[in-house]
TORKOL-4160 file (C-alpha; in steps of 0.2 Angstrom, whole numbers, padded with zeros to 4 digits, m for minus):
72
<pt num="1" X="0026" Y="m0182" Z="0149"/>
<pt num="2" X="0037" Y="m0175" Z="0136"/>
<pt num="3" X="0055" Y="m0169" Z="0136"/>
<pt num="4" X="0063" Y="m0152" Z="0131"/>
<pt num="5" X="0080" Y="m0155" Z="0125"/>
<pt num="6" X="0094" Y="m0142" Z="0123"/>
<pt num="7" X="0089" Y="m0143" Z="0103"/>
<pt num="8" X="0071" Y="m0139" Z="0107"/>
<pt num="9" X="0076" Y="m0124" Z="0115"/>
<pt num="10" X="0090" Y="m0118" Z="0105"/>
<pt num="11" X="0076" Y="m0118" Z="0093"/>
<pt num="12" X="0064" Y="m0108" Z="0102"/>
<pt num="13" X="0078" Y="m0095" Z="0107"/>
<pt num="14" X="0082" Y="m0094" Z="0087"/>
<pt num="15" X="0065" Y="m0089" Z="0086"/>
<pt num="16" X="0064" Y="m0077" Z="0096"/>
<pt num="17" X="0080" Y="m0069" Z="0090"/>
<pt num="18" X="0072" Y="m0069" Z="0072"/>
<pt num="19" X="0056" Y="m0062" Z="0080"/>
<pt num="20" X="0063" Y="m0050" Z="0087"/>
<pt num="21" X="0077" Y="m0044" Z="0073"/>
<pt num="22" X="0061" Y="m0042" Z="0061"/>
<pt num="23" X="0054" Y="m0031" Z="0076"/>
<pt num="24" X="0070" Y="m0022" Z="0077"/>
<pt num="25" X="0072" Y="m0024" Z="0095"/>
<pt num="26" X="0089" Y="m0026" Z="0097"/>
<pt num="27" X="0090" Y="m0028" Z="0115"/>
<pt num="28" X="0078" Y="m0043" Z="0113"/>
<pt num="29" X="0091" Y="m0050" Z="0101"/>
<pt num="30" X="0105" Y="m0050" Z="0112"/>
<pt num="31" X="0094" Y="m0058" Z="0126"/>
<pt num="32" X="0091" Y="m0071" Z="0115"/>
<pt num="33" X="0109" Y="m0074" Z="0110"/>
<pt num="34" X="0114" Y="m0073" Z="0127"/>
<pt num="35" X="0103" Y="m0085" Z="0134"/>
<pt num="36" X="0110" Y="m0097" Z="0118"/>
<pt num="37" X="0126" Y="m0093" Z="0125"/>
<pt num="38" X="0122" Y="m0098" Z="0143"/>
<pt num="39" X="0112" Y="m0114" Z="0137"/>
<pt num="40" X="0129" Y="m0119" Z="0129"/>
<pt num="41" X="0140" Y="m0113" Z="0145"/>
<pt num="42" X="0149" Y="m0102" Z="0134"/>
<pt num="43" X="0146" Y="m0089" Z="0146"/>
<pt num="44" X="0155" Y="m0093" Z="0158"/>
<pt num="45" X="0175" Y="m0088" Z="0161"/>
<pt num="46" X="0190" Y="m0099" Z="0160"/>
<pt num="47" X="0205" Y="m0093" Z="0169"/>
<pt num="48" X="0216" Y="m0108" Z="0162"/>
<pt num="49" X="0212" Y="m0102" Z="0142"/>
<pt num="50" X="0210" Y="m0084" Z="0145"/>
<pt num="51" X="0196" Y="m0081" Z="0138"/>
<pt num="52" X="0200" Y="m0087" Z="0121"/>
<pt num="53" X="0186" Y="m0094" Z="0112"/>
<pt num="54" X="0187" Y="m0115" Z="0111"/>
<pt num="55" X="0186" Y="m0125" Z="0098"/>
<pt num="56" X="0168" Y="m0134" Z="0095"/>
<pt num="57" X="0164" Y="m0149" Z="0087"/>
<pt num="58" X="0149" Y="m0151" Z="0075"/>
<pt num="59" X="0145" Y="m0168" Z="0069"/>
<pt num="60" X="0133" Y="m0169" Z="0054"/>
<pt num="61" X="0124" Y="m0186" Z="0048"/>
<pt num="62" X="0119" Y="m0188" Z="0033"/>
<pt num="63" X="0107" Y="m0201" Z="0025"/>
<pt num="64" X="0099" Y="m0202" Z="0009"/>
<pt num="65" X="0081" Y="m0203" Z="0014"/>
<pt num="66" X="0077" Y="m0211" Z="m0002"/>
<pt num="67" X="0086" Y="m0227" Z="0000"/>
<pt num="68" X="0078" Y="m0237" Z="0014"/>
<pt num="69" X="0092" Y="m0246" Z="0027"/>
<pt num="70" X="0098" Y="m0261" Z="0022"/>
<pt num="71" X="0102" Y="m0274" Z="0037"/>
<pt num="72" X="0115" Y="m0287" Z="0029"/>
């Protein structure tokens, strides 16, 4: 059994989006971004901020896949 995470499917909607850019179908395109949007619940409103976008937090991790771990 495998899982679909919310990555896998932000991955598959990208795809889409690019498919569909390159196919000039615009209305696919904003399908796709709304379905993003949704996915993330960025589509839903919030009476207490007024709609004003939120901040979001992105957390990159970077290794040097060159340089096997080292357990001291």
């Amino acid at each position: 059994m495998s899982k679909i995470t919310i990555d896998d499917l932000m991955t598959e909607l990208d795809d889409a989006r690019l498919t569909a850019k390159a196919n000039g179908q615009a209305s696919a395109m904003v399908a796709a971004t709304m379905s993003k949007a949704k996915l993330l619940g960025l589509d839903k409103a919030d009476s207490e901020h007024n709609n004003e976008p939120q901040p979001v937090s992105v957390i990159v991790n970077v290794k040097d896949a060159r340089k096997p771990d080292r357990v001291c």
